[in-house]
GUKOL-926962 format. One line per 3 residues: number of its first residue (from 1); for each residue x, y, z of C-alpha. Coordinates in steps of 0.02 Angstrom, whole numbers, padded with zeros to 5 digits, always signed. Layout:
REM GUKOL-926962
NUM) X:Y:Z; ...
//
This chain:
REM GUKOL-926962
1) +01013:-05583:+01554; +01003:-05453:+01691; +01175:-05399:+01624
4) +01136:-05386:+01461; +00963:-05275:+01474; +01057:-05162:+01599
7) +01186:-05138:+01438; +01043:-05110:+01305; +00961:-04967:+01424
10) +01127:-04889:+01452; +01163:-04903:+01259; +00990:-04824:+01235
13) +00998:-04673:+01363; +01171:-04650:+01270; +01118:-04663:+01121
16) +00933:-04544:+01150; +01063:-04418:+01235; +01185:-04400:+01086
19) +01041:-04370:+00983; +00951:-04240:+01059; +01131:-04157:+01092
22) +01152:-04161:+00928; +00971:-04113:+00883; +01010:-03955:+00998
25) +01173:-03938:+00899; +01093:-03948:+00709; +00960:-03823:+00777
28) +01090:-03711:+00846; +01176:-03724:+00661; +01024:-03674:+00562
31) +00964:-03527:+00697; +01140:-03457:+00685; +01150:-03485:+00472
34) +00967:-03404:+00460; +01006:-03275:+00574; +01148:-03215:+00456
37) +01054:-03211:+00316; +00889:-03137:+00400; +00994:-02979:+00430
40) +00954:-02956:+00258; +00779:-02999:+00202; +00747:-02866:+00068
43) +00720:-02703:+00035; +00593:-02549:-00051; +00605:-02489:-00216
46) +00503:-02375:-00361; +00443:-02470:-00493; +00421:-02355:-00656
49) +00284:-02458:-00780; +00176:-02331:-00906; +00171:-02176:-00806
52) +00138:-02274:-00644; +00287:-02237:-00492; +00234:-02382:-00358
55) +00321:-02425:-00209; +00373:-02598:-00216; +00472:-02718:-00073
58) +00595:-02857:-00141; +00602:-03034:-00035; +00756:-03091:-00068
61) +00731:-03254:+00027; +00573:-03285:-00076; +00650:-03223:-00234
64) +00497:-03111:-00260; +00411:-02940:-00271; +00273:-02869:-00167
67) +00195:-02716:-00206; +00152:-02592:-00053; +00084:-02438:-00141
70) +00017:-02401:-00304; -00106:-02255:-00350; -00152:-02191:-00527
73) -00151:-02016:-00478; -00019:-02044:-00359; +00184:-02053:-00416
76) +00311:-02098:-00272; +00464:-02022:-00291; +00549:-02034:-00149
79) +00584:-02191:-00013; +00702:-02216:+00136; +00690:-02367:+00252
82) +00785:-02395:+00424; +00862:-02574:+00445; +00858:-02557:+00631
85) +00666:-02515:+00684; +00615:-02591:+00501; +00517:-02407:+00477
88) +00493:-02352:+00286; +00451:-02162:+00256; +00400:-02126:+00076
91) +00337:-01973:-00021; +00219:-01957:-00169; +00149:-01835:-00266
94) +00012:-01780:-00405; +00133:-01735:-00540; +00289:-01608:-00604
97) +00200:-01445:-00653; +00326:-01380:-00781; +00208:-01232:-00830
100) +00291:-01118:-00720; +00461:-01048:-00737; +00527:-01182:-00642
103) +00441:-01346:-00609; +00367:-01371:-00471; +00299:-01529:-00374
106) +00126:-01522:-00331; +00011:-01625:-00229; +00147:-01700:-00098
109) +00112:-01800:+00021; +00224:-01912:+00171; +00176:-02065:+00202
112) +00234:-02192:+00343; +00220:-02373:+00319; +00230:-02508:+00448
115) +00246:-02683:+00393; +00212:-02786:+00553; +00035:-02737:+00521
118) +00036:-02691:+00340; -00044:-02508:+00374; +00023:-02352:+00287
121) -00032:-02189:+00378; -00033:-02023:+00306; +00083:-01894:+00406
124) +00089:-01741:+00335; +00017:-01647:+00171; +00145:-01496:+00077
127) +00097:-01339:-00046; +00220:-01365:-00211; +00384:-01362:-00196
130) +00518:-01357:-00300; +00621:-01480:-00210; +00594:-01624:-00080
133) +00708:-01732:-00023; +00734:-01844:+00149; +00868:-01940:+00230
136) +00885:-02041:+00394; +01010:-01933:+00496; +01029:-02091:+00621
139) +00919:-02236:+00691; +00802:-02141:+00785; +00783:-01967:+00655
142) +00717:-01952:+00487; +00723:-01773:+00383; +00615:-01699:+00270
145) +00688:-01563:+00173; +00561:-01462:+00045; +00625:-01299:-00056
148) +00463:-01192:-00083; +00443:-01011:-00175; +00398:-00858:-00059
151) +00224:-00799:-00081; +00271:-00636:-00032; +00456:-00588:-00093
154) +00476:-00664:-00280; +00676:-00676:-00234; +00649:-00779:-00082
157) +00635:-00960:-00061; +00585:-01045:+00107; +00687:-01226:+00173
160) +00559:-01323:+00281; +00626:-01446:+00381; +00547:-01565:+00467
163) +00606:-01709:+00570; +00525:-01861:+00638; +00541:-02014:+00755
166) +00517:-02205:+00693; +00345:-02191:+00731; +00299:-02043:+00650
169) +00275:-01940:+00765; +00352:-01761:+00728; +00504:-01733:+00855
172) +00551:-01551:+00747; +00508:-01426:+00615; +00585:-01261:+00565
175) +00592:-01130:+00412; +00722:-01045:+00361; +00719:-00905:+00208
178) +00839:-00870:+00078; +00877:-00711:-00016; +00917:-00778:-00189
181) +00994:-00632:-00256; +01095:-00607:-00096; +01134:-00777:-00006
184) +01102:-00874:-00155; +01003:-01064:-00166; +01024:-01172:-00011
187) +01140:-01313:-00029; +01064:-01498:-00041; +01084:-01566:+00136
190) +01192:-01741:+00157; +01213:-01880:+00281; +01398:-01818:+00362
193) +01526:-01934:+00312; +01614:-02063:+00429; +01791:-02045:+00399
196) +01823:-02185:+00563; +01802:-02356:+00552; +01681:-02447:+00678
199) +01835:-02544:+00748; +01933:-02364:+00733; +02070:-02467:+00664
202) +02045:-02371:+00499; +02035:-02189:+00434; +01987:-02078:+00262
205) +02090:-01921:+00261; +02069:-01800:+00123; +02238:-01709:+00061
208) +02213:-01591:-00054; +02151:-01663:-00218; +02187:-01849:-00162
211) +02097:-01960:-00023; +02180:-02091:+00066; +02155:-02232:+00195
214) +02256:-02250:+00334; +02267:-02418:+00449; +02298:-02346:+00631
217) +02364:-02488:+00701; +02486:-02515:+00572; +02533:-02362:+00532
220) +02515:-02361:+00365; +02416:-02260:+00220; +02344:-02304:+00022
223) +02278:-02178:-00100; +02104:-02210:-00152; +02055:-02083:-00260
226) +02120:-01926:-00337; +02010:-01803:-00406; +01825:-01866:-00333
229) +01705:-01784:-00239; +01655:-01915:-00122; +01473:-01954:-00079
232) +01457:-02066:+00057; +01589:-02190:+00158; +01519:-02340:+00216
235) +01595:-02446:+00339; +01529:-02640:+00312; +01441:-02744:+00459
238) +01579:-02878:+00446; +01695:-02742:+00473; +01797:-02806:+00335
241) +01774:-02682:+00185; +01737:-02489:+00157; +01609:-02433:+00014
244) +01662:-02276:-00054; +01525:-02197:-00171; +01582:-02060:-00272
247) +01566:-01926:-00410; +01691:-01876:-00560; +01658:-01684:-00547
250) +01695:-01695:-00743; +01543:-01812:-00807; +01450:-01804:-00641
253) +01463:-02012:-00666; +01454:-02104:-00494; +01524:-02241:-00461
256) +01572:-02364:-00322; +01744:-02419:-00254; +01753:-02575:-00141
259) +01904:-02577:-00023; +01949:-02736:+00070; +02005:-02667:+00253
262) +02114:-02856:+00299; +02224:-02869:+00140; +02205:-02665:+00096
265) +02178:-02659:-00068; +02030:-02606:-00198; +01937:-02747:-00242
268) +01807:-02694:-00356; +01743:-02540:-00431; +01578:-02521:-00516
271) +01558:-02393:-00642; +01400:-02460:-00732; +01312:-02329:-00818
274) +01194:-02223:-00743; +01222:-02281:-00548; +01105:-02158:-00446
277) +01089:-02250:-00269; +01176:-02377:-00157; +01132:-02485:-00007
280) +01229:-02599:+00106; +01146:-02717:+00215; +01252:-02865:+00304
283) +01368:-02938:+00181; +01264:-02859:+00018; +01296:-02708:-00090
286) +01143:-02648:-00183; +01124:-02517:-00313; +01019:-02457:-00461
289) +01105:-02422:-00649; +01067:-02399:-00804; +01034:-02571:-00937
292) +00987:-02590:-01099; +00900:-02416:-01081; +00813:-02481:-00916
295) +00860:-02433:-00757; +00897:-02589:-00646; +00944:-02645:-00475
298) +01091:-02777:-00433; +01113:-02875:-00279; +01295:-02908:-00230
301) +01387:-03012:-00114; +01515:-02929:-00012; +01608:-03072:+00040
304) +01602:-03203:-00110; +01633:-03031:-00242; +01501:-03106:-00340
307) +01321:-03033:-00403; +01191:-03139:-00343; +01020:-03055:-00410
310) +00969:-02927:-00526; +00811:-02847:-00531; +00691:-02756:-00647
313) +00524:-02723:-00623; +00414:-02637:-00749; +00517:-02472:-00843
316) +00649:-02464:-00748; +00672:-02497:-00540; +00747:-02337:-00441
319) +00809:-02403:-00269; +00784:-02230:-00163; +00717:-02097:-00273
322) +00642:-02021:-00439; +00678:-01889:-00524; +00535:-01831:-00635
325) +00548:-01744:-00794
//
C-alpha cells in the first residue's frame, strides 16, 4: 500500500511538473506569436468625408478605426509617425487661399500627439506658406520644411526649417532665402536613400539610365529598373526583401517593385492607379491608390504575397499627406 501511494505521488509531481513546463512552454508560444504581430499594431491616416480632413488611426488587431482629430475649421494635411518612440507629428490648416497668384496655405498649425495618454499638444503656429512638408530624418529627428513669400523682396522666397526631438521639443531651426530669378525655387527635400542592405549582403547601384542589385557575397548583380527615378529603397525587417518605390519620369505614375533578397528575383510590382504613399512595418507593405474614383489604403503581407485588408474611410483615405486643391 505504502508502495503504491509512494507511486501515485511520484506520478502526480510528474505529472503537475510536465504541465506547468508545458504551461511555461504554450505561454512562451503565444508571447513570442503576439510579439510578431504587435510589431505591427496599426497606423495614422487622413480621412477625406464632405470637406472634413481628420486624422484617423487604424487597429489592425481590432479590425477598426479610431478617430484622433477632427475640427470643422481645421483640415489635416499632413501626418508622419515614428514606429520606434510611437510619436505622431501632424499638421493642419484653415484652408488653400487660391486668391493670390499662387495658393497659399493659411492658418497652419503643428501638432504633436502622444497616445499613451491620448493628449495632442500644440507646438508651433506658421504665417501662409506656399508649401509645407515634414519627414522623419531618423528615430530621434523630425523636419518641418515650409516655403513662404518674402515680405520685403517680391522675387524672394524664405525655406524655414525646423527640426524637433520625439517629444517635441525643438532641437533646430534655420532660414534660408532664395533669389527666384537668380538661384531659382528650392528643391523638395527627401529622406537619403539606402543603397546597403542592413545585413550589407546587398547593394543598389545606379549605372547610367539602369539600376541594379548586387549580392556581395555572391558576387553577383540583376537589373531592376531602367528608366525610373527612384523614390525611396526600403530594406524589410525580416531582412528578406527590398521595396523599391518609384516614378516613370514620363506619366509621373509611381509605383512599387518588391524584390525577394533569398531567391533574387522581383516578386511583385504594384502599379495601381494613383499610388501616392507607402509604409512598411514588420512583414506589411501599406499604401494608398486610387479605386473606383476613391482613394484607398491596402494592407499587404510581405511574406505570404497576399493582401490582407483594405481600407476606406469616408471620400477617400490618404496614408501620409493631402494635397489640396
Amino acid at each position: 500500500m505504502k508502495i503504491f501511494l509512494k507511486y501515485i505521488l511520484i506520478s502526480f509531481f510528474f505529472s503537475f511538473a510536465y504541465c506547468d513546463k508545458q504551461n511555461e512552454e504554450d505561454s512562451s508560444l503565444k508571447e513570442n506569436y503576439y510579439s510578431k504581430i504587435q510589431n505591427f499594431k496599426g497606423f495614422y491616416f487622413i480621412s477625406e468625408n464632405q470637406g472634413r480632413f481628420d486624422l484617423m488611426y487604424y487597429d489592425f488587431l481590432e479590425d477598426s478605426v479610431l478617430k484622433i482629430f477632427s475640427d470643422n475649421s481645421r483640415k489635416v494635411i499632413e501626418v508622419e509617425h515614428n514606429f520606434y518612440s510611437f510619436t505622431t507629428f501632424f499638421v493642419t490648416v484653415n484652408r488653400l487661399n487660391k486668391k493670390t497668384a499662387i495658393p497659399e496655405y493659411e492658418g497652419i498649425k503643428l501638432y504633436r500627439y502622444d497616445p499613451d495618454h491620448k493628449k495632442i499638444d500644440l507646438l508651433n503656429r506658421f504665417s501662409p506658406s506656399i508649401q509645407i512638408y515634414s519627414f522623419w530624418i531618423d528615430i530621434n529627428r523630425y523636419k518641418v520644411i515650409r516655403i513662404y513669400f518674402d515680405e520685403i523682396v517680391a522675387s524672394y522666397v524664405n525655406k524655414h526649417t525646423l527640426i524637433y526631438n520625439p517629444f517635441g521639443k525643438l532641437l533646430s531651426e534655420e532660414n534660408e532665402v532664395f533669389d527666384l530669378v537668380k538661384s531659382g525655387y528650392p528643391v523638395k527635400e527627401t529622406i537619403p536613400l539606402k543603397p546597403l542592405s542592413l545585413d550589407k549582403n546587398h547593394l543598389i547601384k545606379f549605372d547610367a539610365d539602369s539600376v541594379f542589385i548586387i549580392n556581395k557575397e555572391l558576387n553577383r548583380s540583376k537589373k531592376l529598373l531602367v528608366n525610373k527615378k527612384i523614390l525611396d529603397l526600403i530594406w524589410t525587417d525580416n531582412e528578406k526583401h527590398l521595396i523599391v518605390f518609384y516614378e516613370n519620369p514620363e506619366n509621373k505614375l509611381r509605383n512599387i517593385l518588391l524584390f525577394d533578397l533569398i531567391n533574387n528575383k522581383i516578386v511583385r510590382t504594384f502599379d495601381e492607379k494613383g499610388i501616392k504613399n507607402f509604409l512598411s512595418i514588420g512583414n506589411y507593405l501599406i499604401f494608398d491608390y486610387r479605386e473606383n474614383n476613391s482613394q484607398t489604403i491596402e494592407v499587404f503581407n510581405i511574406e505570404r504575397l497576399l493582401s490582407v485588408r483594405k481600407i476606406s474611410f469616408g471620400k477617400n483615405s490618404y496614408l501620409k499627406n493631402v494635397t489640396l486643391h
